[in-house]
C-alpha positions as a Markdown table, in Angstrom:
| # | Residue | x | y | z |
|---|---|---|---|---|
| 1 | Unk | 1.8 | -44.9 | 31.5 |
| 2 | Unk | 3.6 | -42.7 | 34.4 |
| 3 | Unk | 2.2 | -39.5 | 35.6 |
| 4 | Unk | 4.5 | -36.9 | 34.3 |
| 5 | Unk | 2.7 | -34.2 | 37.2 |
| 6 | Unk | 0.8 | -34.0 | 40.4 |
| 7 | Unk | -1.0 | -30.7 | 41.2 |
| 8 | Unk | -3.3 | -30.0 | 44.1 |
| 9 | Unk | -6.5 | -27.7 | 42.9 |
| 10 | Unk | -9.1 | -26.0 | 45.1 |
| 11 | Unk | -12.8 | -25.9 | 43.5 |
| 12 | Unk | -12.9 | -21.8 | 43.8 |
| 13 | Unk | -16.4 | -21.4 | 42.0 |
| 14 | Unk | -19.5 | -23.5 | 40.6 |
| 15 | Unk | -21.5 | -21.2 | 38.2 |
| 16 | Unk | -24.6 | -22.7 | 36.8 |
| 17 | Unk | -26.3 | -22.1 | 33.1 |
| 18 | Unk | -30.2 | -22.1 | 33.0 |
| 19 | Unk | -32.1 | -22.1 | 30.0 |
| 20 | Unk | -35.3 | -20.0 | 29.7 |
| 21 | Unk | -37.2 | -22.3 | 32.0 |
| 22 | Unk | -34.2 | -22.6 | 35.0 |
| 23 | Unk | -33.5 | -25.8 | 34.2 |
| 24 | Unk | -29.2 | -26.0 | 34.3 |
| 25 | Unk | -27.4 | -26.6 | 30.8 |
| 26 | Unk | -24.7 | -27.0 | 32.3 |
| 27 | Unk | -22.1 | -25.9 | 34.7 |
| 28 | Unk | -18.5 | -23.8 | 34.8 |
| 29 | Unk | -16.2 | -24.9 | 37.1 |
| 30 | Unk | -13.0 | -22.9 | 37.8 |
| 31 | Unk | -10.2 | -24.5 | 40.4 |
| 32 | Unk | -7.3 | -22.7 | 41.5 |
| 33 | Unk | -3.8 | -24.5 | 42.9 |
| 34 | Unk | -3.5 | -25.4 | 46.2 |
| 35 | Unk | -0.8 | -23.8 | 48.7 |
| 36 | Unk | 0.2 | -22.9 | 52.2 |
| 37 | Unk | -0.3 | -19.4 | 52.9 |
| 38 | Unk | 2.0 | -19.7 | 56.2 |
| 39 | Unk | 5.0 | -20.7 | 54.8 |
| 40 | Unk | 6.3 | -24.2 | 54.1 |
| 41 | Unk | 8.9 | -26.4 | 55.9 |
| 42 | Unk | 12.6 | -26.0 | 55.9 |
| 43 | Unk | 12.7 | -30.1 | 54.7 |
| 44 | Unk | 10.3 | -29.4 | 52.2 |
| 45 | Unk | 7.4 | -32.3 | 53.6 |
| 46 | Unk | 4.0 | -30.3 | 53.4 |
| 47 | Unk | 2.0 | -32.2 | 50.5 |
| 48 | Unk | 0.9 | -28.7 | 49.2 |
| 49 | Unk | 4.8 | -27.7 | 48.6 |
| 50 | Unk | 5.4 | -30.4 | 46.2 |
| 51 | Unk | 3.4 | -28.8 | 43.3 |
| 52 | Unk | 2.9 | -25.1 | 44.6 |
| 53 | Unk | 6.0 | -23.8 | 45.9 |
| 54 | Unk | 7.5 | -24.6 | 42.4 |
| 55 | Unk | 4.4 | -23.8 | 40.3 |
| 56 | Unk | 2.4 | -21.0 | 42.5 |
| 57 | Unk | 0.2 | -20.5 | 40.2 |
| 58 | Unk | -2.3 | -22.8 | 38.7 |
| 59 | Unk | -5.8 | -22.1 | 36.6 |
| 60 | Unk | -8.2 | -24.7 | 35.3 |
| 61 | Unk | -11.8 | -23.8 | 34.3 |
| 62 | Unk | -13.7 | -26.9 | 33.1 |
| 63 | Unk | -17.9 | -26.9 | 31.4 |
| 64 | Unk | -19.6 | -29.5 | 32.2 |
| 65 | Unk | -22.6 | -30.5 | 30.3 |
| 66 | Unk | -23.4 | -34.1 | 31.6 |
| 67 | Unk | -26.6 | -33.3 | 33.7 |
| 68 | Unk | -25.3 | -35.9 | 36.2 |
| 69 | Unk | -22.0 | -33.9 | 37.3 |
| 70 | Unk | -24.2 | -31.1 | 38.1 |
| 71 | Unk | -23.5 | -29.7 | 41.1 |
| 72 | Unk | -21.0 | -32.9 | 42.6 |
| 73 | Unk | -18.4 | -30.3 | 43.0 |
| 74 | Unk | -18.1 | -27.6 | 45.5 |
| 75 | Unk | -16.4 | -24.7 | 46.6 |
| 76 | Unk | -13.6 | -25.2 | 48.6 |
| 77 | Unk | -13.4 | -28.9 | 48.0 |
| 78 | Unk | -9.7 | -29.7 | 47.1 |
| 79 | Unk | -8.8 | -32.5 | 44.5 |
| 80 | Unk | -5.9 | -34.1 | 43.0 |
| 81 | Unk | -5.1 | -33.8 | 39.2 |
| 82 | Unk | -2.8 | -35.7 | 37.3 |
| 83 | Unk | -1.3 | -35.2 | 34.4 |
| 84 | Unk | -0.4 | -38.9 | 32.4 |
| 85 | Unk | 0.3 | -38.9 | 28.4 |
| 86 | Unk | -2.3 | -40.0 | 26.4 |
| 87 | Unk | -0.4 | -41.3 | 23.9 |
Protein backbone atom coordinates (compact mmCIF):
# COMPACT_ATOMS: atom_id res chain seq x y z
CA UNK A 1 0.00 0.00 0.00
CA UNK A 2 1.38 3.72 -0.55
CA UNK A 3 0.88 6.51 1.88
CA UNK A 4 -1.59 8.80 0.42
CA UNK A 5 -0.38 11.75 3.30
CA UNK A 6 2.42 12.74 5.60
CA UNK A 7 1.54 15.20 8.41
CA UNK A 8 3.81 16.30 11.27
CA UNK A 9 1.72 16.56 14.76
CA UNK A 10 2.91 18.10 18.07
CA UNK A 11 1.54 16.18 21.33
CA UNK A 12 -0.17 19.59 22.77
CA UNK A 13 -1.80 17.90 25.98
CA UNK A 14 -1.88 14.42 28.00
CA UNK A 15 -5.03 14.46 30.30
CA UNK A 16 -5.42 11.56 32.55
CA UNK A 17 -8.86 9.74 33.75
CA UNK A 18 -8.79 8.34 37.39
CA UNK A 19 -11.37 6.25 38.78
CA UNK A 20 -12.49 6.74 42.43
CA UNK A 21 -9.32 5.30 43.81
CA UNK A 22 -6.66 7.52 41.33
CA UNK A 23 -5.82 4.77 39.53
CA UNK A 24 -5.75 6.15 35.47
CA UNK A 25 -8.63 4.59 33.10
CA UNK A 26 -7.19 5.91 30.64
CA UNK A 27 -5.67 8.79 28.86
CA UNK A 28 -6.74 11.78 26.15
CA UNK A 29 -4.32 12.78 23.94
CA UNK A 30 -4.81 15.82 21.75
CA UNK A 31 -1.87 16.74 18.95
CA UNK A 32 -1.96 19.70 16.92
CA UNK A 33 0.04 20.05 13.22
CA UNK A 34 3.35 21.00 13.18
CA UNK A 35 4.66 24.42 11.44
CA UNK A 36 7.26 27.12 11.26
CA UNK A 37 6.16 30.17 12.97
CA UNK A 38 9.08 32.24 11.19
CA UNK A 39 8.21 31.81 7.85
CA UNK A 40 9.36 29.07 5.41
CA UNK A 41 11.88 29.01 2.60
CA UNK A 42 11.54 30.59 -0.80
CA UNK A 43 12.53 26.72 -2.40
CA UNK A 44 10.12 25.33 -0.18
CA UNK A 45 12.87 22.60 1.83
CA UNK A 46 11.84 23.02 5.61
CA UNK A 47 10.30 19.39 6.44
CA UNK A 48 7.45 21.30 8.40
CA UNK A 49 6.34 23.11 4.93
CA UNK A 50 5.56 20.03 3.21
CA UNK A 51 2.32 19.21 5.19
CA UNK A 52 1.63 22.74 7.05
CA UNK A 53 2.00 25.36 4.70
CA UNK A 54 -0.67 23.60 2.59
CA UNK A 55 -2.83 22.22 5.38
CA UNK A 56 -2.25 24.86 8.45
CA UNK A 57 -4.35 23.37 10.40
CA UNK A 58 -4.48 19.99 11.86
CA UNK A 59 -6.52 18.30 15.03
CA UNK A 60 -6.34 14.84 16.24
CA UNK A 61 -7.48 13.87 19.84
CA UNK A 62 -6.97 10.08 20.48
CA UNK A 63 -8.28 7.87 24.14
CA UNK A 64 -6.23 5.58 25.02
CA UNK A 65 -7.33 2.83 27.30
CA UNK A 66 -4.32 0.21 27.06
CA UNK A 67 -2.78 0.85 30.62
CA UNK A 68 0.66 0.28 28.95
CA UNK A 69 0.45 3.53 26.64
CA UNK A 70 -0.15 5.44 29.64
CA UNK A 71 1.74 8.30 29.90
CA UNK A 72 4.57 7.27 26.74
CA UNK A 73 3.56 10.45 25.21
CA UNK A 74 4.34 13.86 26.10
CA UNK A 75 3.87 17.34 25.58
CA UNK A 76 5.72 18.85 23.05
CA UNK A 77 7.06 15.64 21.65
CA UNK A 78 6.54 15.80 17.76
CA UNK A 79 5.63 12.63 15.64
CA UNK A 80 4.96 11.56 12.21
CA UNK A 81 1.46 10.34 11.06
CA UNK A 82 0.72 8.71 8.01
CA UNK A 83 -2.19 8.25 6.34
CA UNK A 84 -2.05 4.62 4.09
CA UNK A 85 -5.58 2.94 2.91
CA UNK A 86 -6.72 0.23 4.65
CA UNK A 87 -8.30 -1.43 2.15
Amino acid sequence: MTTKMRCKVRVGSCFPYRDAEGKTVNETVQFHGVAKSDGYPADGSDENNTFSKWSPSVGIQITIANPALFEKLVPGEEYYVDFTPAN
